[in-house]
VOBA-1610 file (N, C-alpha, C; in pm, whole numbers, padded with zeros to 5 digits, always signed):
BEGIN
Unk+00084-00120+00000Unk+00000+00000+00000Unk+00087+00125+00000Unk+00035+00212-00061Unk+00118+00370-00017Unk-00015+00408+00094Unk+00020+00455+00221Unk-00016+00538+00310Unk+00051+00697+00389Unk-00033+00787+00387Unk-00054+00908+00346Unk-00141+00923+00515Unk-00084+01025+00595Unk-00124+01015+00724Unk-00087+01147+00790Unk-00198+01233+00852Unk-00101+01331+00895Unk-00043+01371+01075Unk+00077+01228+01082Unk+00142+01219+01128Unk+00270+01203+01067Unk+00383+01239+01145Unk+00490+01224+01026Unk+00592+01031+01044Unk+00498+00975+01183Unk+00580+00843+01241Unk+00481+00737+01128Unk+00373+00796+01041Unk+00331+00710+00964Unk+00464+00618+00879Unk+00539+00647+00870Unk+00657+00541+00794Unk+00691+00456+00887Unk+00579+00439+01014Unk+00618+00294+01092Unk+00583+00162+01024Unk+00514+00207+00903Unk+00416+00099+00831Unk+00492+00053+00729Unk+00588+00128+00739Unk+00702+00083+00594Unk+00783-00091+00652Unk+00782-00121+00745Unk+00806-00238+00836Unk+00710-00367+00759Unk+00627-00344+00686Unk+00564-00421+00567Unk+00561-00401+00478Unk+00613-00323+00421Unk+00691-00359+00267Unk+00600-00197+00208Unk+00531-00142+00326Unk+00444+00000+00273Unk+00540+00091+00222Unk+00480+00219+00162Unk+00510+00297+00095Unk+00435+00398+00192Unk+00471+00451+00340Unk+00411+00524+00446Unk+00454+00652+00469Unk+00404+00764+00463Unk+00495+00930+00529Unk+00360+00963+00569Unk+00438+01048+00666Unk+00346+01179+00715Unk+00370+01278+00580Unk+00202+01365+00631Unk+00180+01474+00550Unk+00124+01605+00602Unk+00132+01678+00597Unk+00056+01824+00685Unk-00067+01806+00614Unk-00128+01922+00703Unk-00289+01941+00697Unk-00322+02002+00619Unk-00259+02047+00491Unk-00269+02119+00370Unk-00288+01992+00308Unk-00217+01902+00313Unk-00183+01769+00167Unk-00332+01662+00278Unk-00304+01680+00396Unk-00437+01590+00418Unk-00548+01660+00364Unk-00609+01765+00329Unk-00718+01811+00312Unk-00706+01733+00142Unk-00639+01764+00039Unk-00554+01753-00067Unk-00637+01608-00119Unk-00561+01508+00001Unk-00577+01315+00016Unk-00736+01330+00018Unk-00815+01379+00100Unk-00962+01323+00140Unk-01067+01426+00041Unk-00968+01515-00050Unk-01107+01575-00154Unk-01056+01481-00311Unk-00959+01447-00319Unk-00906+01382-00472Unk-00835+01258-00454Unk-00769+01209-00332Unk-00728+01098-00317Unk-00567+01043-00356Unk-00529+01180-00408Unk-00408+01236-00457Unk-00303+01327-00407Unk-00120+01264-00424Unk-00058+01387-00395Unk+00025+01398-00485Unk+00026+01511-00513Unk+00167+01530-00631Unk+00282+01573-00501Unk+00404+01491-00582Unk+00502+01476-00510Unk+00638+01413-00583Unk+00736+01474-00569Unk+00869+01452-00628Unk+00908+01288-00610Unk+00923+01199-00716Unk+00939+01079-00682Unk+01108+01052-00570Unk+01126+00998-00482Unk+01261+01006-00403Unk+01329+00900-00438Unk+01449+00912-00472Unk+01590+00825-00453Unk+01562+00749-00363Unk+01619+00631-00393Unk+01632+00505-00264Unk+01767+00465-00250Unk+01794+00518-00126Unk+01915+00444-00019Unk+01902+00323+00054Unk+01999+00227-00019Unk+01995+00076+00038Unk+02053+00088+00190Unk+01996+00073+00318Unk+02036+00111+00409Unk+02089-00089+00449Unk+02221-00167+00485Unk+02231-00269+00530Unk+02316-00306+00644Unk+02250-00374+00730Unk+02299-00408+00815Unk+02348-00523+00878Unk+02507-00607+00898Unk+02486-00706+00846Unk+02582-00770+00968Unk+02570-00896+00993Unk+02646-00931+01083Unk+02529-00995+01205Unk+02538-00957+01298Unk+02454-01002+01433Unk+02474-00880+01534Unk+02379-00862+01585Unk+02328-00813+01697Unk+02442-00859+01858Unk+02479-00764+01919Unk+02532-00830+02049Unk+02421-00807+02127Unk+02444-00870+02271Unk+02305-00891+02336Unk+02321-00759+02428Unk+02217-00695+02426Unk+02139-00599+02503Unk+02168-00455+02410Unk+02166-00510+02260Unk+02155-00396+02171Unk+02010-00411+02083Unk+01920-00316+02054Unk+01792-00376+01977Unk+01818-00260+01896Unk+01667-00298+01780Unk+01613-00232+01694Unk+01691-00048+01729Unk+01590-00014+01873Unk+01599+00116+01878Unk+01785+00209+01869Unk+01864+00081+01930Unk+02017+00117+01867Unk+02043+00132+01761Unk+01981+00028+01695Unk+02033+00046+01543Unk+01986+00127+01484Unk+01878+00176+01512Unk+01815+00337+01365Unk+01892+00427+01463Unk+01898+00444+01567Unk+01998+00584+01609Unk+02128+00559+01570Unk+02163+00484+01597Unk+02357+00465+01518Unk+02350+00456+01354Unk+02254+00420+01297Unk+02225+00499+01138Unk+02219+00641+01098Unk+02121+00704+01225Unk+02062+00826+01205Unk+02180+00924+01244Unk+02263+00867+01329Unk+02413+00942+01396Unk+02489+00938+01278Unk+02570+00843+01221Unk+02611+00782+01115Unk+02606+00862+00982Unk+02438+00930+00954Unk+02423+00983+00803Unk+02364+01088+00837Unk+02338+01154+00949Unk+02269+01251+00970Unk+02110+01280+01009Unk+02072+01417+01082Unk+01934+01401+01092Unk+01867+01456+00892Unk+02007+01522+00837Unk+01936+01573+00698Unk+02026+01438+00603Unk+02061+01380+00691Unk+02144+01256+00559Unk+01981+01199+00419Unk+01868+01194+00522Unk+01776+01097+00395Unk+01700+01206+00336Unk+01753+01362+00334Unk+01623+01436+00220Unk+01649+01399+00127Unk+01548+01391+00074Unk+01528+01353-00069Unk+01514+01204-00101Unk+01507+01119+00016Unk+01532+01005-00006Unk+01408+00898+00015Unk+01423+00780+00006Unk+01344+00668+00080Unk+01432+00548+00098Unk+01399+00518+00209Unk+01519+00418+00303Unk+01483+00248+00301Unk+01565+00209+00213Unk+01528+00063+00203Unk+01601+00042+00303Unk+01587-00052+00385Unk+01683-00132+00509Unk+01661-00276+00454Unk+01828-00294+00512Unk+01866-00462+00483Unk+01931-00499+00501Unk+02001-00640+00514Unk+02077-00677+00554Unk+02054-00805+00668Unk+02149-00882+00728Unk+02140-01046+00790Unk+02059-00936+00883Unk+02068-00844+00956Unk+02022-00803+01139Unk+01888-00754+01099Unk+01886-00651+00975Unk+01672-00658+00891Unk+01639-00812+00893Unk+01687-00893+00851Unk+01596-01024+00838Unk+01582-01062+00925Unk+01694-01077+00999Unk+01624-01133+01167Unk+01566-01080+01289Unk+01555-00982+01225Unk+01436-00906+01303Unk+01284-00897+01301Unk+01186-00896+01406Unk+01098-00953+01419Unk+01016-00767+01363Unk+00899-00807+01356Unk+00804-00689+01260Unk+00801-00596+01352Unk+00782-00607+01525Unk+00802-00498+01607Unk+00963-00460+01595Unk+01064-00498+01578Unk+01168-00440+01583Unk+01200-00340+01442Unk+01129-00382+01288Unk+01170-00346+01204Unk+01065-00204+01224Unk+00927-00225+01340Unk+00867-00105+01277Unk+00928+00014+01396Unk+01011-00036+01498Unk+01159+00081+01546Unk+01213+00109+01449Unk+01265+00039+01372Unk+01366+00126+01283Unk+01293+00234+01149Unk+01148+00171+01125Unk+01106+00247+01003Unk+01069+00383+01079Unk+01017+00331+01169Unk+00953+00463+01260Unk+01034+00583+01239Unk+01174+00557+01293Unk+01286+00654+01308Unk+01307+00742+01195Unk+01257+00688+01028Unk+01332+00714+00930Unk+01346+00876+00920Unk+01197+00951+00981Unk+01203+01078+00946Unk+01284+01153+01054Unk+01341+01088+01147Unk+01427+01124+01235Unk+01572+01173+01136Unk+01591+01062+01090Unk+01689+01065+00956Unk+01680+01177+00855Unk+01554+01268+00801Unk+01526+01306+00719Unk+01485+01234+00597Unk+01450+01113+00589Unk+01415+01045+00471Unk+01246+01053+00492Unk+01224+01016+00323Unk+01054+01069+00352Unk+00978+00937+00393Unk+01061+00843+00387Unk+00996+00711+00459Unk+01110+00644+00456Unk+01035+00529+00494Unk+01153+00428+00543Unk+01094+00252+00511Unk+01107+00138+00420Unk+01050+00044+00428Unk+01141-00076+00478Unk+01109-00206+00463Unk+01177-00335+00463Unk+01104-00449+00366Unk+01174-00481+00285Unk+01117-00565+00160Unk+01010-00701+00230Unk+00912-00667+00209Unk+00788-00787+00245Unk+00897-00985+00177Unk+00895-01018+00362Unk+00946-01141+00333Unk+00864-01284+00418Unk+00888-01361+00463Unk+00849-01443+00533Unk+00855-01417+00682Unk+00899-01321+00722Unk+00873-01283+00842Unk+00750-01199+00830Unk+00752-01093+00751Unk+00584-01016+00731Unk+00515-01086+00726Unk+00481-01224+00634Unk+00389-01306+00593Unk+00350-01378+00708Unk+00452-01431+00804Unk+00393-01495+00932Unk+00302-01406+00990Unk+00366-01264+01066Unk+00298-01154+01149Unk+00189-01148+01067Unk+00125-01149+00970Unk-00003-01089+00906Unk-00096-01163+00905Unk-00040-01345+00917Unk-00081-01412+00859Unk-00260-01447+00986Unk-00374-01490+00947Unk-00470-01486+01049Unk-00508-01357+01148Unk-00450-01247+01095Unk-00496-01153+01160Unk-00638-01087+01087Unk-00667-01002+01201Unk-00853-01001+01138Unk-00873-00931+01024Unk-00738-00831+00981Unk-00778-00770+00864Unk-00700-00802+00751Unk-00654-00885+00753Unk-00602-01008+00709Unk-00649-01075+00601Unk-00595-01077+00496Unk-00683-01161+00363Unk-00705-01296+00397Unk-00842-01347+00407Unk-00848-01492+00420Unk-00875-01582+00305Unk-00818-01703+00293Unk-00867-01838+00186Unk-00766-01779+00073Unk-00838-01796-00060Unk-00718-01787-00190Unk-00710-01635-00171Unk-00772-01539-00112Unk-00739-01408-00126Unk-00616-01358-00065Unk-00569-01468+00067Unk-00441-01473+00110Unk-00316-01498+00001Unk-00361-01623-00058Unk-00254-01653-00124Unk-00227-01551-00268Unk-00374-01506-00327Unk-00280-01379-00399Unk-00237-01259-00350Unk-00277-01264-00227Unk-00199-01111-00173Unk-00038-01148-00159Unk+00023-01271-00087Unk+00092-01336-00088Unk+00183-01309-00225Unk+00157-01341-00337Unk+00206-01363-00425Unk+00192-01202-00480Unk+00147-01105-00422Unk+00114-00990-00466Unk+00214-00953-00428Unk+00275-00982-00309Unk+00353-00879-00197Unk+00518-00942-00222Unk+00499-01048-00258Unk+00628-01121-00280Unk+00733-01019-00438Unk+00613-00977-00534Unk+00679-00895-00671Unk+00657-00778-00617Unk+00620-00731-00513Unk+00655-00552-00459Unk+00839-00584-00415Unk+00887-00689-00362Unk+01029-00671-00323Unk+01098-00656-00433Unk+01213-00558-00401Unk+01330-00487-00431Unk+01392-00645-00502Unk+01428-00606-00707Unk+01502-00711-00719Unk+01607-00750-00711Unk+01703-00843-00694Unk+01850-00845-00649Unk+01916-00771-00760Unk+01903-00733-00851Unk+02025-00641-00928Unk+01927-00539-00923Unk+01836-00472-00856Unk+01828-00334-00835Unk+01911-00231-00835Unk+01875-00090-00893Unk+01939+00008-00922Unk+01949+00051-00757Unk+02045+00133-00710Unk+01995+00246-00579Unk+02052+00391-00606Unk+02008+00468-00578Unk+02083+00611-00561Unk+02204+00598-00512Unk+02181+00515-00340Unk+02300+00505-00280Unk+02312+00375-00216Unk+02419+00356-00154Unk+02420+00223-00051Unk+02490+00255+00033Unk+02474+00221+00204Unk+02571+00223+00300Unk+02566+00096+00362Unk+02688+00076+00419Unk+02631-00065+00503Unk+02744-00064+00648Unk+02646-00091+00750Unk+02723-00131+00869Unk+02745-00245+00898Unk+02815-00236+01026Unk+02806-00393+01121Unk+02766-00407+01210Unk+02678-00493+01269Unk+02584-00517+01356Unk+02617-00550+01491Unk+02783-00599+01484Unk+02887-00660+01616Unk+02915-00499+01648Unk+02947-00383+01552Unk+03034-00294+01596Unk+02873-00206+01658Unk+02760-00183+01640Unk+02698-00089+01734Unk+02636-00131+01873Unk+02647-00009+01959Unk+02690-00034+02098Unk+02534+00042+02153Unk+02445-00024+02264Unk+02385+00079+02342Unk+02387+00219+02336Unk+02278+00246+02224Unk+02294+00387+02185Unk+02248+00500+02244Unk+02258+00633+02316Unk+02252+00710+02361Unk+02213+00875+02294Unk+02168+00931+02245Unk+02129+01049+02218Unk+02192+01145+02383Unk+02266+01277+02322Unk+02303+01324+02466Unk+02293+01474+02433Unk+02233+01548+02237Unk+02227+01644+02246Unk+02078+01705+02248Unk+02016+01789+02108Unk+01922+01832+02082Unk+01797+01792+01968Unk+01897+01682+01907Unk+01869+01636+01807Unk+01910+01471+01783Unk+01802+01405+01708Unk+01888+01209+01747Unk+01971+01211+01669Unk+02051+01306+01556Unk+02179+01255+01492Unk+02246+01286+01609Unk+02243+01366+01768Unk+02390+01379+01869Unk+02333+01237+01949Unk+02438+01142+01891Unk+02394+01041+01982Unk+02553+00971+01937Unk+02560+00875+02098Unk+02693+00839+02141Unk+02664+00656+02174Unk+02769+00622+02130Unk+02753+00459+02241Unk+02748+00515+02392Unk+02697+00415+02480Unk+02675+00459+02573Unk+02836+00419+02681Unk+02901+00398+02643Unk+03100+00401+02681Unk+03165+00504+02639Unk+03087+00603+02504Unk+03159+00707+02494Unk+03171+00862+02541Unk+03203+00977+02509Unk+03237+01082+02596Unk+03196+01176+02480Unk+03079+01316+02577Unk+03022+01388+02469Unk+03163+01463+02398Unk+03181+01498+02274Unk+03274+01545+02187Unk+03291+01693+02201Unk+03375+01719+02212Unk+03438+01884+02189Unk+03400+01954+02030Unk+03385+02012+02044Unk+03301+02138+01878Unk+03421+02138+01829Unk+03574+02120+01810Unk+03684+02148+01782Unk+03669+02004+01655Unk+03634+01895+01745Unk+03640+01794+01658Unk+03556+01688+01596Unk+03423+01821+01524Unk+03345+01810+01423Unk+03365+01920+01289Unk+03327+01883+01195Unk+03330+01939+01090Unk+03266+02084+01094Unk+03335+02208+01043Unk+03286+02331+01061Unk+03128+02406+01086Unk+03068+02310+00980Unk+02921+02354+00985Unk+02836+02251+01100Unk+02881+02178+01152Unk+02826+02125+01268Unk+02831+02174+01416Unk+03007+02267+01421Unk+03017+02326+01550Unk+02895+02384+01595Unk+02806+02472+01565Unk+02737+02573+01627Unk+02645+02505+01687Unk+02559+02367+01615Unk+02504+02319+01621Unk+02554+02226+01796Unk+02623+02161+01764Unk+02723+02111+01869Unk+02756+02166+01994Unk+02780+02318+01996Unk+02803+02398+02068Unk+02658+02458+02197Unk+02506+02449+02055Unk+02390+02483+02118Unk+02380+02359+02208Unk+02405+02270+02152Unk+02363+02157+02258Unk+02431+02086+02415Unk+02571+02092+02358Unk+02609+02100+02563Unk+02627+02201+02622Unk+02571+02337+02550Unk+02527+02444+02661Unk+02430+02387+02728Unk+02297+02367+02590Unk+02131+02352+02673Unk+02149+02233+02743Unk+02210+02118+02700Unk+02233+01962+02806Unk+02295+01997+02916Unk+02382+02108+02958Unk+02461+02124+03061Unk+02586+02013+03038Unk+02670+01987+02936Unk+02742+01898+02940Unk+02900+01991+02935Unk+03003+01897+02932Unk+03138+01953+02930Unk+03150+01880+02821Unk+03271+01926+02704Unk+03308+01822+02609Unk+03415+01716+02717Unk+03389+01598+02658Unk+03487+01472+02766Unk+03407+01446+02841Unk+03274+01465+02857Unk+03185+01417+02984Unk+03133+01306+02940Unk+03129+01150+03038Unk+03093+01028+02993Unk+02940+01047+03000Unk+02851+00965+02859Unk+02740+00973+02890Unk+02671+00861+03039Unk+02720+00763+03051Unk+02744+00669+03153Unk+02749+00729+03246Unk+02669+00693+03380Unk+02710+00761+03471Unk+02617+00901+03534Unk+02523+00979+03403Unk+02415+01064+03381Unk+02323+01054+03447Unk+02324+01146+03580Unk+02178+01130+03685Unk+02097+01206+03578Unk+01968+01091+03588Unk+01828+01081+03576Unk+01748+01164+03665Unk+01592+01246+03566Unk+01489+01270+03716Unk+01375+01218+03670Unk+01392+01134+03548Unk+01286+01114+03469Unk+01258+00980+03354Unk+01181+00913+03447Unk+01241+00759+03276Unk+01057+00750+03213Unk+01086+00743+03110Unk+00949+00749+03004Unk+00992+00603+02956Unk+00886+00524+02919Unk+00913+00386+02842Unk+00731+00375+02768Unk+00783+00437+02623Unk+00675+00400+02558Unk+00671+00471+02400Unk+00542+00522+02348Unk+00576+00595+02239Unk+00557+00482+02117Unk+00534+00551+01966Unk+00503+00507+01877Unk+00611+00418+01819Unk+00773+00450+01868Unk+00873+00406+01815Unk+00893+00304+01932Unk+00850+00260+02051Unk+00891+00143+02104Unk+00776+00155+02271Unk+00644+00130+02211Unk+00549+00089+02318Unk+00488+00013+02257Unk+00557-00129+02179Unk+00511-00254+02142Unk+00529-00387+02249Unk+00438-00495+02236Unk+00454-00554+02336Unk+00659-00645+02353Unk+00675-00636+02228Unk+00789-00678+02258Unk+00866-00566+02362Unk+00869-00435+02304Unk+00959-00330+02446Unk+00942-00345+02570Unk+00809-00367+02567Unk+00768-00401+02732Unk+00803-00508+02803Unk+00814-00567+02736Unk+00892-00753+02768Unk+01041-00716+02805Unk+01095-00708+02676Unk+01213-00636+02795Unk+01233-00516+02864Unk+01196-00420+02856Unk+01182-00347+02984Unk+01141-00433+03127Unk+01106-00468+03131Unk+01026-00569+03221Unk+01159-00690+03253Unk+01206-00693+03180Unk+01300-00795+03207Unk+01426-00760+03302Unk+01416-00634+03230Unk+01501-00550+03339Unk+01437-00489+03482Unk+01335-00486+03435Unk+01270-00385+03628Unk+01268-00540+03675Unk+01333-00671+03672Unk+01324-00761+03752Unk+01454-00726+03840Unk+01558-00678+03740Unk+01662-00731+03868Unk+01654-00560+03989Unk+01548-00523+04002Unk+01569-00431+04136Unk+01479-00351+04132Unk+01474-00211+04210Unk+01383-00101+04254Unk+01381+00010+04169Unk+01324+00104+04131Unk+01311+00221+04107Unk+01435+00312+04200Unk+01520+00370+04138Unk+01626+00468+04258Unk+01554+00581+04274Unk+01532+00612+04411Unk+01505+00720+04484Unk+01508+00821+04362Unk+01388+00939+04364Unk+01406+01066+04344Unk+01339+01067+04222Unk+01355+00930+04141Unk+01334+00909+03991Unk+01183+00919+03962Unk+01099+00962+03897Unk+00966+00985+03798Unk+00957+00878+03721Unk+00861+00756+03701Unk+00857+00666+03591Unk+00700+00719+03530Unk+00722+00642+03410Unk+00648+00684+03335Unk+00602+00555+03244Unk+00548+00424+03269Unk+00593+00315+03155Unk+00380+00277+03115Unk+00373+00304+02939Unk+00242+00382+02876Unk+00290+00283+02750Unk+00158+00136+02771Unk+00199+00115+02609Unk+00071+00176+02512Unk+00167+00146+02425Unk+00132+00189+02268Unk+00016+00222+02254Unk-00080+00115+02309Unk-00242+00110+02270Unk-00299+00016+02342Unk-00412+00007+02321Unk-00521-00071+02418Unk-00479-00198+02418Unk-00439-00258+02276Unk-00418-00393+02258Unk-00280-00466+02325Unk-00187-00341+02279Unk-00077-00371+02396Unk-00129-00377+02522Unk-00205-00298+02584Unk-00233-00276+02742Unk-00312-00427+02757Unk-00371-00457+02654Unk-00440-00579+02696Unk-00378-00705+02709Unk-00271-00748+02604Unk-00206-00814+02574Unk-00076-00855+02736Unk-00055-00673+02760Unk+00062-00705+02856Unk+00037-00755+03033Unk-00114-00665+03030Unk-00163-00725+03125Unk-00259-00867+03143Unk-00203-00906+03052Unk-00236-01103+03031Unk-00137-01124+03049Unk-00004-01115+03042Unk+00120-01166+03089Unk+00155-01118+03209Unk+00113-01011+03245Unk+00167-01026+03400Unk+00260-00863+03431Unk+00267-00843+03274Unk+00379-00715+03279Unk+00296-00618+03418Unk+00244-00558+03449Unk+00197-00383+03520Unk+00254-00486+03615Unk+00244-00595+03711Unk+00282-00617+03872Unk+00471-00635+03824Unk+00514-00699+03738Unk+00646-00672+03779Unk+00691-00518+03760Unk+00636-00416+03698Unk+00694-00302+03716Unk+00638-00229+03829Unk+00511-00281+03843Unk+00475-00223+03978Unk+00559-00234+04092Unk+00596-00348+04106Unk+00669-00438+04191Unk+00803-00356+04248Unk+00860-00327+04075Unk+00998-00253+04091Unk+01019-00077+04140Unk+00851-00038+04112Unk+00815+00094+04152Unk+00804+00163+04044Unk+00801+00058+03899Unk+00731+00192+03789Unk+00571+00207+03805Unk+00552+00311+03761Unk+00438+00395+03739Unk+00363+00346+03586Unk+00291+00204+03608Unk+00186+00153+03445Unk+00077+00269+03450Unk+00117+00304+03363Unk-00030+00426+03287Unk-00111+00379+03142Unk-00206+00459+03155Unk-00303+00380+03076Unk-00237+00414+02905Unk-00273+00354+02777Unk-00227+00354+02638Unk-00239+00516+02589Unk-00148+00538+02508Unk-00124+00683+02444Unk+00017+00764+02430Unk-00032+00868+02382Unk+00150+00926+02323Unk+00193+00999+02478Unk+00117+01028+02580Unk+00262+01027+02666Unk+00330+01161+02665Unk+00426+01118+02764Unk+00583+01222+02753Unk+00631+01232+02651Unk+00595+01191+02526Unk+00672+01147+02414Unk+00664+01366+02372Unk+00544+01384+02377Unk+00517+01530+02318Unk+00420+01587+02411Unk+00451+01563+02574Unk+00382+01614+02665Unk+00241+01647+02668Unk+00199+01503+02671Unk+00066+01451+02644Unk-00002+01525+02757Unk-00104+01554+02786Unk-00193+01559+02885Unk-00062+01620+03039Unk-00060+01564+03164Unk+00021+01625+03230Unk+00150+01562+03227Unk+00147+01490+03177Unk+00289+01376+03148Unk+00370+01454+03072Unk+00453+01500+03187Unk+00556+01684+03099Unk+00675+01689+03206Unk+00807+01731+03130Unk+00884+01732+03287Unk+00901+01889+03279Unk+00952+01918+03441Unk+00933+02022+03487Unk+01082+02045+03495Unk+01069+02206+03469Unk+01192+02284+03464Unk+01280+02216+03398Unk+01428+02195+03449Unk+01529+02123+03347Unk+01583+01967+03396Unk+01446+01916+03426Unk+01460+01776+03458Unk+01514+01751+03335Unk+01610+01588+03357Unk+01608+01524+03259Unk+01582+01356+03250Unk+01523+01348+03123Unk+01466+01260+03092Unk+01519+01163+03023Unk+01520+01021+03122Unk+01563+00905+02984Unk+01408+00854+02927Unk+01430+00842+02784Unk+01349+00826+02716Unk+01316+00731+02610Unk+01225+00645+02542Unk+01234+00549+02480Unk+01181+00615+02321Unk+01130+00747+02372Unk+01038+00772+02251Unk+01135+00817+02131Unk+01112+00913+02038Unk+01181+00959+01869Unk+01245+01048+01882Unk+01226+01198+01980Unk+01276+01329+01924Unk+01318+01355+02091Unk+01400+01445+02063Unk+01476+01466+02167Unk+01481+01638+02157Unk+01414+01714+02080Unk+01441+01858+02065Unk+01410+01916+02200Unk+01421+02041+02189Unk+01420+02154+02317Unk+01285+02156+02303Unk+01254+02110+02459Unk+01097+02176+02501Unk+00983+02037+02430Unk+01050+01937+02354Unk+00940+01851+02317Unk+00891+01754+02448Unk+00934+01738+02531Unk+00832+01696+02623Unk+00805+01779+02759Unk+00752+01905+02724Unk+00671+01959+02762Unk+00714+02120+02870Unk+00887+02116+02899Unk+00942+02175+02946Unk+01043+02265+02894Unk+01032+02400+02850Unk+01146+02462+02769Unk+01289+02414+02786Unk+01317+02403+02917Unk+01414+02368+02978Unk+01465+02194+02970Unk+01350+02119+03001Unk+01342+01984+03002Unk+01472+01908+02915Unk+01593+01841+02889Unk+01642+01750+02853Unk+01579+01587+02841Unk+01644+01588+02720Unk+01594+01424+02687Unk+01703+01371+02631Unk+01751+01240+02661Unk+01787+01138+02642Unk+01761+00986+02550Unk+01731+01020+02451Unk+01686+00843+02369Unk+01765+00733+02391Unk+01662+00666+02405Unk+01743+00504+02405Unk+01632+00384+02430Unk+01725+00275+02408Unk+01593+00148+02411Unk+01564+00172+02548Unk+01406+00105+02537Unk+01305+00064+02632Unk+01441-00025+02772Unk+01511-00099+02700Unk+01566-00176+02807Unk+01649-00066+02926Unk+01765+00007+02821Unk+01838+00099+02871Unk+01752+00210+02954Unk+01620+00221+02908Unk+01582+00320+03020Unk+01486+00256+03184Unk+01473+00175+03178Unk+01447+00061+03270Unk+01586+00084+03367Unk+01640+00035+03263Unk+01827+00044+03350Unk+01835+00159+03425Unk+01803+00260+03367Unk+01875+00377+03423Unk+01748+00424+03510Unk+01627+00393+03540Unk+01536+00389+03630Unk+01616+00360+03752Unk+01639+00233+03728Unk+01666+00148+03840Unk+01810+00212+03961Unk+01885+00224+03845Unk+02034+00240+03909Unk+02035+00480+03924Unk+01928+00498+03878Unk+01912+00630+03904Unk+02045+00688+03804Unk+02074+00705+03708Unk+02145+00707+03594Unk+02184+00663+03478Unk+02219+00670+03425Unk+02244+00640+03285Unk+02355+00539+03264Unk+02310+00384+03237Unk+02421+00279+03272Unk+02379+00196+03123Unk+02477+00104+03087Unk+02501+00040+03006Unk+02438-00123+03047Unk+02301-00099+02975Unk+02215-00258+02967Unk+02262-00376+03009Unk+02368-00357+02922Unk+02466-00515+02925Unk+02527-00567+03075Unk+02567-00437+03172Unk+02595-00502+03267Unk+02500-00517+03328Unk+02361-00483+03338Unk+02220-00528+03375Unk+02220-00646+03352Unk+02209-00663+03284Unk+02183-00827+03198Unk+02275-00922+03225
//
């Protein structure tokens, strides 16, 4: 399908082989009187990722160490094929973290070639083609994939051993760090990035050489369009087993939607975070864009699971945010700072 939405995280749908962007309320009015948008066809960047995963790195690492990698303006003009051994073995909630992210990137969407992993997830669901109408959608969706001697605009490709627990520590998700490394000095980025660089460990309060590790917390959010699926919650959850909420800390843990909320509280998830002293709130966007009162105050800062990290987006001019997986902010609940998953785990 091409879908046309005026949200701009609609390219979460690109995670099935869609053709998904947000659109403003000019081009939605546009969609629902003609059904039409004129629009510049975009270049496609083979985005691949290849190798394996180390353990207590997910989905939400890998589109930020892309988005760090090529920039928040690396995909204008673009549309983001992802691929590679760590796309295939990834499950449909992890691929729709990474499509989610794409406009984080600047690309106008973001997909993953419809394979046998889509075909399972879809397969018996209620809106779901049933009997032979399955099997030609099936066979429909199989000639939408990208052919192996495809043309691309561009190609990049990483490795899946080399990205680390990813961290966002400025204003924007291209300033994002492994979570072992040390925010960077403006001296040693490229000219037109200093200023940029410069706005941000003023407003973070950081020093250049300051470890992100180590970062008192006043605030952990676990949810959002980019990772309040039932898989995030599972591990988040996996982590509020090994201990307490640290003193002083604000939780915040809000899945996705009803079906998540229904789903998680059949497994048991709200008593182990209860347990650990998070705060289960009912389905919706949250701290993500200072939903309702779910806002931090003054220049709290926030670890966060959700997309954007700008000044004042969850709800406080002042407010700091932090991105990172659902697991890592569990972590840093717990230990009241900003710690590296893996030794959780």
């Amino acid at each position: 399908m091409t879908i046309a939405c005026g949200d701009s995280h609609t390219s979460t749908h690109g995670a099935f082989g869609a053709v998904a962007f947000g659109i403003g309320t000019s081009q939605v009015r546009d969609v629902l009187a003609t059904q039409c948008l004129a629009m510049a066809r975009p270049k496609v960047r083979r985005i691949e990722v290849n190798g394996k995963l180390g353990a207590g790195v997910y989905a939400k690492d890998v589109t930020l160490h892309i988005i760090r990698k090529l920039g928040v303006k690396g995909g204008i003009g673009f549309a983001y094929e992802y691929a590679g051994d760590v796309l295939d073995a990834m499950t449909l909630e992890e691929r729709m973290t990474v499509c989610n992210m794409s406009i984080e990137g600047g690309a106008r969407c973001g997909y993953v070639n419809p394979d046998e992993t889509t075909f399972a997830y879809l397969h018996g669901r209620e809106y779901a083609p049933k009997g032979a109408a399955w099997d030609r959608a099936i066979s429909w969706w199989r000639g939408m994939a990208s052919d192996a001697d495809a043309n691309y605009a561009d190609r990049v490709e990483y490795e899946g051993a080399r990205i680390a627990p990813t961290v966002t520590w400025g204003i924007n998700p291209g300033q994002a760090l492994g979570v072992d490394e040390r925010i960077p000095h403006p001296a040693s980025v490229a000219d037109d990035e200093r200023a940029s660089l410069a706005e941000a460990i003023d407003f973070m309060d950081w020093r250049p050489g300051d470890p992100v590790a180590g970062t008192k917390i006043d605030v952990a959010f676990i949810g959002s369009c980019t990772n309040g699926r039932i898989s995030d919650l599972r591990e988040a959850a996996r982590v509020a087993r090994t201990g307490k909420v640290a003193a002083g800390v604000r939780t915040y843990v809000v899945p996705g939607s009803q079906e998540v909320q229904r789903q998680a509280e059949a497994e048991g998830l709200p008593e182990i975070f209860r347990a650990a002293g998070f705060d289960w709130r009912e389905p919706g966007c949250s701290m993500c864009l200072a939903m309702n009162p779910d806002k931090l105050r003054g220049n709290e800062l926030c670890a966060s699971s959700s997309n954007r990290n700008f000044k004042g987006r969850q709800g406080s001019p002042t407010g700091r945010t932090l991105l990172m997986s659902p697991a890592m902010v569990a972590a840093a609940a717990i230990q009241g700072h900003v710690v590296d998953v893996r030794e959780v785990l």
